[in-house]
C-alpha positions in Angstrom: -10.1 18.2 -8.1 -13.3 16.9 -6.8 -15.9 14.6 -7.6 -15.5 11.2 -9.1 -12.2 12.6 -11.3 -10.7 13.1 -7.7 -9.9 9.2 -7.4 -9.0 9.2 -11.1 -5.4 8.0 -11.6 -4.5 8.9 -15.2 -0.9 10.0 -16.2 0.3 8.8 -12.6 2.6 5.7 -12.1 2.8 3.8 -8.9 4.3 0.9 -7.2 3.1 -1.6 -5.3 4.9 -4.2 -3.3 3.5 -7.7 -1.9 1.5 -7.5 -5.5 1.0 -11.0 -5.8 -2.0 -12.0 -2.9 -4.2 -10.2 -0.6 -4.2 -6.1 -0.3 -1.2 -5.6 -2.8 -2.9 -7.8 -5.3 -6.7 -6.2 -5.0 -4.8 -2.5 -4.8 -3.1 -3.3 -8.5 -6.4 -4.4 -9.9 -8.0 -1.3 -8.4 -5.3 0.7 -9.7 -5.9 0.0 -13.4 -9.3 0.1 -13.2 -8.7 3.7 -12.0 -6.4 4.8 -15.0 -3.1 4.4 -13.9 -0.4 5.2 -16.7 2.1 2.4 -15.2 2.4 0.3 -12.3 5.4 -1.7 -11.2 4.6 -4.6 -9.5 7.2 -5.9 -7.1 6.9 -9.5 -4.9 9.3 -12.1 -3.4 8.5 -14.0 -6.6 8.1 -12.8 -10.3 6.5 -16.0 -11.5 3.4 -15.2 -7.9 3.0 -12.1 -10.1 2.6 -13.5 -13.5 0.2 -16.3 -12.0 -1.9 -13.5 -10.0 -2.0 -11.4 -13.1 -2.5 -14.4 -15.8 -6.4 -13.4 -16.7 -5.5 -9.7 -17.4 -6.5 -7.9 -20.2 -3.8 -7.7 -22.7 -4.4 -3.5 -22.4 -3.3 -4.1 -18.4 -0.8 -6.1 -19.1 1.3 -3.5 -21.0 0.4 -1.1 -18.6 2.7 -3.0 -15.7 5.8 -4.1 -15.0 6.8 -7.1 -12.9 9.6 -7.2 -10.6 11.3 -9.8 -8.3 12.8 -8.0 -5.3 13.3 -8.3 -1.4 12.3 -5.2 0.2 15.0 -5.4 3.0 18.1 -4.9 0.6 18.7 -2.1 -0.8 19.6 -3.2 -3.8 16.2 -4.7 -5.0 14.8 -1.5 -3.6 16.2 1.0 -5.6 15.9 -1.4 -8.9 12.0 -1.6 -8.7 12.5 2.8 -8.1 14.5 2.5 -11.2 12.1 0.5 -13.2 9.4 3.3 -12.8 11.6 6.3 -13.7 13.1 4.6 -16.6 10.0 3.5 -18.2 7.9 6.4 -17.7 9.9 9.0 -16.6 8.5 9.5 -13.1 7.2 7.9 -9.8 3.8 9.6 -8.3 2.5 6.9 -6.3 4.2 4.2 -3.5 2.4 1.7 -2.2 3.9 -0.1 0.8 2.1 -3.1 1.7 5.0 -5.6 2.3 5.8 -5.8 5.8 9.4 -3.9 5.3 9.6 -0.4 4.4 12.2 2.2 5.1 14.1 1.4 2.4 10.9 2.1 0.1 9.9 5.4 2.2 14.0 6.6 1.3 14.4 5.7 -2.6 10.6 6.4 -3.5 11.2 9.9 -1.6 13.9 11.1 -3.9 12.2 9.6 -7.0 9.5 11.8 -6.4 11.3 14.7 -5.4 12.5 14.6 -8.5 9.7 14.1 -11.0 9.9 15.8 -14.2 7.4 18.9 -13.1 8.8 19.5 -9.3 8.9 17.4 -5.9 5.3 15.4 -5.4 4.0 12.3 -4.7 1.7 10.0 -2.1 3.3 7.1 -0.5 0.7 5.0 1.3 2.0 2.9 4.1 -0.1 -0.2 5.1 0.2 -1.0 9.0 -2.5 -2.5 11.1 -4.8 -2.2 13.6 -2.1 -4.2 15.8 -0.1 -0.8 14.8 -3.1 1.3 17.3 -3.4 -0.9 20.1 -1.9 -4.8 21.4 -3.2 -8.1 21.5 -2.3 -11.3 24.0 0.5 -13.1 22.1 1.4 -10.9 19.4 3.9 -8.6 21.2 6.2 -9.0 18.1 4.0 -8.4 15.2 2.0 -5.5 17.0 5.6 -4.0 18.0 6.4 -3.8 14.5 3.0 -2.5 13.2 3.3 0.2 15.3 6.9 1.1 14.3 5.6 0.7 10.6 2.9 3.5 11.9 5.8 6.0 13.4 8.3 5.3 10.5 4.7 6.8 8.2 4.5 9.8 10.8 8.2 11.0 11.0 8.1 10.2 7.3 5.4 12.8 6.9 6.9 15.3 8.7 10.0 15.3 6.6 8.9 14.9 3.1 5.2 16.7 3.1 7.1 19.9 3.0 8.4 18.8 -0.4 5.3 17.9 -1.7 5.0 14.5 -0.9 2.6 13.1 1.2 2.9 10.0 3.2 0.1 8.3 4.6 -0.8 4.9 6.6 -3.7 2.5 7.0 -4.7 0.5 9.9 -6.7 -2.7 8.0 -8.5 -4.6 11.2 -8.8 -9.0 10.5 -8.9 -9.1 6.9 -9.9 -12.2 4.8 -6.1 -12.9 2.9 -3.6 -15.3 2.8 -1.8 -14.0 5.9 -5.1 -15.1 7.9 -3.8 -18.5 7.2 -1.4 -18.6 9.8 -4.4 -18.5 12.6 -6.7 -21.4 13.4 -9.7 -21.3 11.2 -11.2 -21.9 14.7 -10.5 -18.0 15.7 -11.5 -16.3 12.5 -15.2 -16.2 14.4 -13.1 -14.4 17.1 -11.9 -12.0 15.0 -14.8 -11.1 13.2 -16.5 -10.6 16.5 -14.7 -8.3 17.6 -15.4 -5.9 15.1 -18.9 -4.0 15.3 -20.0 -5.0 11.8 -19.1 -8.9 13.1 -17.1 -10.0 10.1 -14.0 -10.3 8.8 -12.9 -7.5 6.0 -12.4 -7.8 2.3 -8.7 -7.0 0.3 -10.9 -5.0 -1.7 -11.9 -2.8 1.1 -8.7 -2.0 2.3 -8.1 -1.2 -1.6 -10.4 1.6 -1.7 -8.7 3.1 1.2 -5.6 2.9 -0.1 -6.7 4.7 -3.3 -8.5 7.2 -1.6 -5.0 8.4 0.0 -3.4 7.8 -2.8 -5.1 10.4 -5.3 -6.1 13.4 -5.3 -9.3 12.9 -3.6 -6.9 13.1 -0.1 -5.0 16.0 -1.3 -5.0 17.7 2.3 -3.9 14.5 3.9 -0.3 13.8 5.7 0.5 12.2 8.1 -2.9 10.6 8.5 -3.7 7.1 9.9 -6.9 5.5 8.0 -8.3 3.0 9.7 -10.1 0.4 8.2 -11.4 -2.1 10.7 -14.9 -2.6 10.9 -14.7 -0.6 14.5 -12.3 -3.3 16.0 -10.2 -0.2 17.2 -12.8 2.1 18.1 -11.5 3.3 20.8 -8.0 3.4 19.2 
């Protein structure tokens, strides 16, 4: 596959978690503008992802499926798994973008191992570029970015031989609602510090995502994409 058809996401179904703002929200829209058969849509809250997705086209609309789940119980992980397979039959595509993910890498993995014409799949892991190098005062989130990052690696190594790829990216200070948390005050700061001095859109972390998640990156695994504006260039 190659070409324009090589981002093309027709007769695949995906999920996406932390749908409802930011990366997980601009990823979805990408998604359906890209042909995706079905796409579950999982958040903290199903009415987020009903207001996030309240201009869609009716056509979208009965392409997804919204789901109310906490990633961190298993559970809520293996019903928005379910949801996929028992609408349409398969899973080909994981997006990870909320912050907890094992349990996503594990039931996603056997969903795709066991899709209707043999084991295969891409699950995309979103880290940071906290998850490549520290920062003064963020020992905890940068600890965990870079766990998210290994959990992507080992997973790679274990399910690429089955067909399924697993890949991460590294977004650098990105314009969403988690930017919230920080002083407006620093946002100049950020942007700085990247070599195009600004701060990144959801949109462009979107196209990365959808790069390793079709075909176009069928010789990826185990990759880590980063997306920063060359914050991390040296990372």
């Amino acid at each position: 596959m190659s070409g324009q058809n090589a981002f093309n996401l027709q007769g695949k179904v995906a999920v996406i978690t932390g749908a409802a703002s930011g990366i997980g929200l601009e990823t979805s829209k990408l998604f359906l503008r890209s042909g995706i058969q079905g796409l579950v849509l999982v958040d903290r809250s199903k009415e987020a992802l009903k207001k996030a997705f309240s201009e869609s086209s009716e056509s979208d609309s009965q392409l997804c499926e919204f789901v109310e789940a906490d990633v961190s119980n298993e559970d809520s992980t293996k019903l928005y798994v379910k949801t996929a397979v028992d609408r349409w039959g398969r899973l080909d595509i994981c997006v990870l973008n909320a912050g907890i993910l094992f349990l996503g890498i594990k039931h996603a993995g056997r969903a795709m191992k066991d899709n209707p014409e043999g084991s295969s799949g891409s699950i995309v892991v979103i880290s940071s570029q906290l998850g490549l190098e520290g920062a003064p005062g963020l020992s905890a989130y940068s600890a965990s970015k870079w766990a998210v990052r290994g959990l992507a690696l080992t997973a790679a190594e274990e399910l690429t031989p089955l067909g399924i790829r697993v890949n991460s990216v590294c977004p650098g200070p990105i314009h969403t609602p988690l930017l919230d948390a920080f002083e407006k005050e620093s946002w100049p700061v950020m942007a700085g510090k990247t070599l195009m001095n600004r701060l990144g859109k959801p949109e462009e972390i979107a196209n990365a995502v959808l790069y390793l998640a079709s075909g176009a990156s069928s010789f990826c695994s185990g990759t880590t994409l980063k997306v920063d504006g060359g914050y991390s260039k040296f990372g």
